[in-house]
C-alpha positions as CSV (number, residue, x, y, z in Angstrom):
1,X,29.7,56.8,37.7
2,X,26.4,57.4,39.5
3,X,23.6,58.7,37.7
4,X,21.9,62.3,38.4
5,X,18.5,62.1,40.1
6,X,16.7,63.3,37.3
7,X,18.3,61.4,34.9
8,X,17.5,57.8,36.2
9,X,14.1,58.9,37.0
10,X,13.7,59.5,33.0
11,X,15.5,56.3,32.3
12,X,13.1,54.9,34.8
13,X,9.7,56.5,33.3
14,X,11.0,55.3,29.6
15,X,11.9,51.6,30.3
16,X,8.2,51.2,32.1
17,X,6.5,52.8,29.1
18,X,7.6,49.9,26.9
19,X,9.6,47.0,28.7
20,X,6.8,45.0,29.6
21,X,6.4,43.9,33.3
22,X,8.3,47.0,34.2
23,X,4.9,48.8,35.2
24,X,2.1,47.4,37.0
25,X,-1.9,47.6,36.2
26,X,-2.0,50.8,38.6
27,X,0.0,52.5,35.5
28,X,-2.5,51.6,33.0
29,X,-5.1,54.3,32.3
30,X,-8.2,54.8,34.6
31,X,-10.9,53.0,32.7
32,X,-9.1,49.8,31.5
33,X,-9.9,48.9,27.5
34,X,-12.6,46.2,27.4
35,X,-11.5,42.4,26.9
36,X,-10.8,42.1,23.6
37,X,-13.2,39.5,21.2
38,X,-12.4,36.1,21.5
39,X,-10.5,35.7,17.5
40,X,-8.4,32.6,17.1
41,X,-5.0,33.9,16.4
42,X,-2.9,31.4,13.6
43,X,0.2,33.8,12.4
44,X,3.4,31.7,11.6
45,X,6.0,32.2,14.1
46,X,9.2,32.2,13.6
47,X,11.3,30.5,16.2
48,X,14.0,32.2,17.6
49,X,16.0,31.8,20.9
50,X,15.8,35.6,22.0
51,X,12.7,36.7,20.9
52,X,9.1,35.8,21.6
53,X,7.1,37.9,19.0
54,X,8.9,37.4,15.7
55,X,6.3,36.2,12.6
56,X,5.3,36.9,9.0
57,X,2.5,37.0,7.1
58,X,2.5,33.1,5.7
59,X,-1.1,32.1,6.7
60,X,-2.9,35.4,5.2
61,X,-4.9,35.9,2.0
62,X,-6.0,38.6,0.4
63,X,-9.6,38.9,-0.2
64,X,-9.2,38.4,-4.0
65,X,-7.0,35.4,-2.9
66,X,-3.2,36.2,-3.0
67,X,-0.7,34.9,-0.7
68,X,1.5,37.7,1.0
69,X,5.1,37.8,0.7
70,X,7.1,36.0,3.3
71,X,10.3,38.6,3.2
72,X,7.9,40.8,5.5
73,X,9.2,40.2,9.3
74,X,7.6,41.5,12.4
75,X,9.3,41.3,15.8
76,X,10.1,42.2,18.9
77,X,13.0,44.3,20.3
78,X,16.6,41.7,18.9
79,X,19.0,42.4,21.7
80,X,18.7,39.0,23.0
81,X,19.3,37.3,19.9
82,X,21.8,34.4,20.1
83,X,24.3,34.1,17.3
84,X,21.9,31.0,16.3
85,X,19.1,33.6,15.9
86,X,21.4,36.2,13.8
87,X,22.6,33.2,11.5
88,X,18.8,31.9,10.9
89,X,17.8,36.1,10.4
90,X,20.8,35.8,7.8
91,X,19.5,32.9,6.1
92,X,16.3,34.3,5.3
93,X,17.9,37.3,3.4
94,X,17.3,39.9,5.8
95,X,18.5,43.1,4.5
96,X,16.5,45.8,6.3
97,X,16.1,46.1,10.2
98,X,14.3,49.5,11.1
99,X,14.1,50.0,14.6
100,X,11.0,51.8,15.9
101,X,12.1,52.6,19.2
102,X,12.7,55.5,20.9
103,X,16.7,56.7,21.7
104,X,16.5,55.3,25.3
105,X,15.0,52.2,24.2
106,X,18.0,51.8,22.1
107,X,20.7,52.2,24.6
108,X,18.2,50.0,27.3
109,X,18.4,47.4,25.0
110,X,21.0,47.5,21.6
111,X,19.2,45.3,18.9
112,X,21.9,42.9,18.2
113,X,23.3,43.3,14.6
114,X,22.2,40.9,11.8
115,X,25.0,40.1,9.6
116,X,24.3,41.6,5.8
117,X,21.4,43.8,7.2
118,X,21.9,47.7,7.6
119,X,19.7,48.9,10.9
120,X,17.5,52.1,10.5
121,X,15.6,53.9,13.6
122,X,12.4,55.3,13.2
123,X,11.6,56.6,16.8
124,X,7.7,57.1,16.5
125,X,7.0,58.9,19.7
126,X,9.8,61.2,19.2
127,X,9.2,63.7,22.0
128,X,5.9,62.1,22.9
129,X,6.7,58.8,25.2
130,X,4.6,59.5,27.6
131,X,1.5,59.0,25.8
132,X,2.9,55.1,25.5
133,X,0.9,55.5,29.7
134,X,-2.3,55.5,27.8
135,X,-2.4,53.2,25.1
136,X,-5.6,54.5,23.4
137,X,-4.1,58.0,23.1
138,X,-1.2,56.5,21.6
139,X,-2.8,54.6,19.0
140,X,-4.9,58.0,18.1
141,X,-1.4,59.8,18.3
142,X,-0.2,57.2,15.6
143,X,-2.6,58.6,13.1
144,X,-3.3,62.0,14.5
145,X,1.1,63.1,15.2
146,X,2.9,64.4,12.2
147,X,5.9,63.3,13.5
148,X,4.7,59.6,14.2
149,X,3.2,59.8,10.6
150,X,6.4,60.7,8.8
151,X,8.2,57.8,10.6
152,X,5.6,55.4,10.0
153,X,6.1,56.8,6.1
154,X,9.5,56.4,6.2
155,X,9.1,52.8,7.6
156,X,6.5,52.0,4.6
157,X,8.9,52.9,2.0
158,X,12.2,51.0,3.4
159,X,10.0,48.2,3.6
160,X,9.3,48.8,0.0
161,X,12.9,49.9,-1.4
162,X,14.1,46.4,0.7
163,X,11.5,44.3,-1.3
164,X,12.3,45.8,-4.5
165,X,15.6,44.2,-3.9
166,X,14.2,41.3,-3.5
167,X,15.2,41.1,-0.2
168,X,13.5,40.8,3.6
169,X,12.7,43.4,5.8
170,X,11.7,43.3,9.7
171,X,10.2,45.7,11.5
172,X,10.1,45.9,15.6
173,X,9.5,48.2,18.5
174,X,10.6,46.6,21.9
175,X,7.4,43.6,22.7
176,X,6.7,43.8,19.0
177,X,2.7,44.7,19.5
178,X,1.9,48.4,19.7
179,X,4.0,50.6,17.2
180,X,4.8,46.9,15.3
181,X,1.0,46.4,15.7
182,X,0.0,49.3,13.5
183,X,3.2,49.0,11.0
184,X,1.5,45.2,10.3
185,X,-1.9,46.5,10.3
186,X,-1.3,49.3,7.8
187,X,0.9,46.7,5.6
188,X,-2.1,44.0,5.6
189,X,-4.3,46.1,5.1
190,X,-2.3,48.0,1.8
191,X,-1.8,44.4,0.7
192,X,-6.0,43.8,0.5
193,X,-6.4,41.4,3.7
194,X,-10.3,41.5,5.2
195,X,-10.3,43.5,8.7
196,X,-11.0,40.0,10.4
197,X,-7.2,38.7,9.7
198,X,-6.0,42.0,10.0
199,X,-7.5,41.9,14.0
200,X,-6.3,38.2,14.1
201,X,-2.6,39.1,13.3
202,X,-2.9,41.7,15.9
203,X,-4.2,40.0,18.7
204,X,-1.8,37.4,18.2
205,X,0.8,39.4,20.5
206,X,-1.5,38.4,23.7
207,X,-0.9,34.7,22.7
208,X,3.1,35.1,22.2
209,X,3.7,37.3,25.0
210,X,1.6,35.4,27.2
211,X,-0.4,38.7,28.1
212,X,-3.9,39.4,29.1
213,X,-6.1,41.8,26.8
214,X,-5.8,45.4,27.8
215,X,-2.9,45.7,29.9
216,X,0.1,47.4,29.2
217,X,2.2,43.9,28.3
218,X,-0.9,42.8,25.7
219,X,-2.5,44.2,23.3
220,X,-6.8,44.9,22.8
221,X,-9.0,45.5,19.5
222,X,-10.3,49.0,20.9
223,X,-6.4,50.1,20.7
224,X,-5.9,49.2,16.8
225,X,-9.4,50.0,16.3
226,X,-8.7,53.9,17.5
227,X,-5.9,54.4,15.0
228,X,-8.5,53.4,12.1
229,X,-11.5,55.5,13.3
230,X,-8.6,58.6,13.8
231,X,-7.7,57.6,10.0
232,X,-11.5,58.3,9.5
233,X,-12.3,60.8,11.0
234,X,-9.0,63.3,10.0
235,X,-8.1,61.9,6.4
236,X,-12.0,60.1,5.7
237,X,-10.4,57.0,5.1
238,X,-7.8,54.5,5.5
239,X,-6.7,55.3,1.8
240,X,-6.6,59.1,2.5
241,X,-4.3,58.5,5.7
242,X,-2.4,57.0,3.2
243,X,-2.3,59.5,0.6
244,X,-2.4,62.9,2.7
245,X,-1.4,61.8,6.2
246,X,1.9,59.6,5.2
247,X,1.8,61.7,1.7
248,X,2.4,58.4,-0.1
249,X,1.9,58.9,-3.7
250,X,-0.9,56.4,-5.6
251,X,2.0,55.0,-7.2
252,X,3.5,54.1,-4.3
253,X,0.4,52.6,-2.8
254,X,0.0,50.2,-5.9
255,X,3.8,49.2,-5.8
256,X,3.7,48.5,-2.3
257,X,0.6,46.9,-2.9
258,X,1.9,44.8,-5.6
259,X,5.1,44.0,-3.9
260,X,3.2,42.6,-1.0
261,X,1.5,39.9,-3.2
262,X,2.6,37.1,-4.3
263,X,1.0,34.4,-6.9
């Protein structure tokens, strides 16, 4: 069957706001993001055949010197995982897979089930893909979008509810840096990580995508850094994004807090 004009020409638009390589430099916004800091990234990765961005939090600390809990999963999109890949997911007792992708992503490219774990989407951009053109507005739009907000919320407590179980829990959006990028950052920074790993975990996409700072296939500081200063400036602080932008309760700060600890 051929598709309508318009149709493939959103299909087309969607894929190139998150596939990367799909969109060149010209797509990128007017006045590229400066080169990011030079910050040595040292995340565990975690091989896998179909995926390039796929890691936990194994080499963090908190600042009062707790290990993080290794059932915490970051990714990239899983619809090229090999049966291999969905037997080593298995293994480490993945139970949660939510999917932060928007509806087109997901029928570009189907995650590839997990045996045991149950799949949840969490589209963060909702109506609102087009401000994945210009990364900086996106990152504010993170923070700033009550929509994006109450999926980000919703993503915070499955990963809770999953750890409760004892259980593991991966997160992803299609390259695993941007929406994934601020899902991590919020996690390490909940869990009581110093800014400097939580910057060092991020920037670690440019190293396993093989991406250079500041275009659309990598990731820069600025970028993470806007969702925290629009934190600032519309809830006063990290902790009030927390409590009136996601409308997480203080309990459920300190269990996630305390679930993300370990020793």
């Amino acid at each position: 069957m051929r598709t309508p004009p318009r149709l493939l020409a959103t299909l087309l638009l969607a894929s190139a706001l998150v596939v990367p390589g799909l969109v060149g430099p010209s797509a990128a916004t007017a006045a590229p993001a400066p080169a990011a800091p030079a910050v040595k990234p040292d995340p565990r990765h975690i091989e896998l055949t179909g995926t390039k961005n796929t890691r936990d939090f194994a080499t963090y600390r908190t600042v009062d010197g707790h290990a993080l809990n290794l059932k915490v999963i970051r990714s990239d999109n899983l619809s090229k995982l090999t049966p291999a890949d969905q037997r080593k997911l298995a293994g480490l007792g993945l139970a949660t897979v939510v999917d932060l992708r928007t509806d087109i992503e997901r029928a570009l490219q189907p995650d590839r089930p997990v045996p045991g774990a149950r799949h949840y989407d969490a589209n963060v951009f909702g109506q609102a893909a087009a401000n994945a053109f210009d990364l900086p507005a996106a990152y504010r739009m993170f923070v700033s979008d009550p929509h994006a907000r109450a999926e980000f919320a919703r993503t915070l407590r499955l990963v809770s509810a999953t750890l409760a179980q004892g259980r593991a829990v991966l997160f992803h959006c299609t390259a695993g840096k941007d929406r994934t990028g601020w899902t991590a950052a919020m996690l390490l920074t909940i869990a009581g990580v110093d800014r400097a790993t939580v910057d060092r975990d991020y920037l670690a996409s440019n190293k396993f995508l093989h991406a250079t700072p500041g275009t659309l296939e990598g990731v820069n500081l600025a970028w993470l850094q806007a969702s925290f200063a629009t934190a600032d400036k519309l809830f006063g602080s990290f902790d009030g994004y927390l409590r009136n932008g996601l409308h997480l309760s203080p309990a459920e700060i300190a269990t996630l807090r305390s679930q993300l600890r370990v020793g």
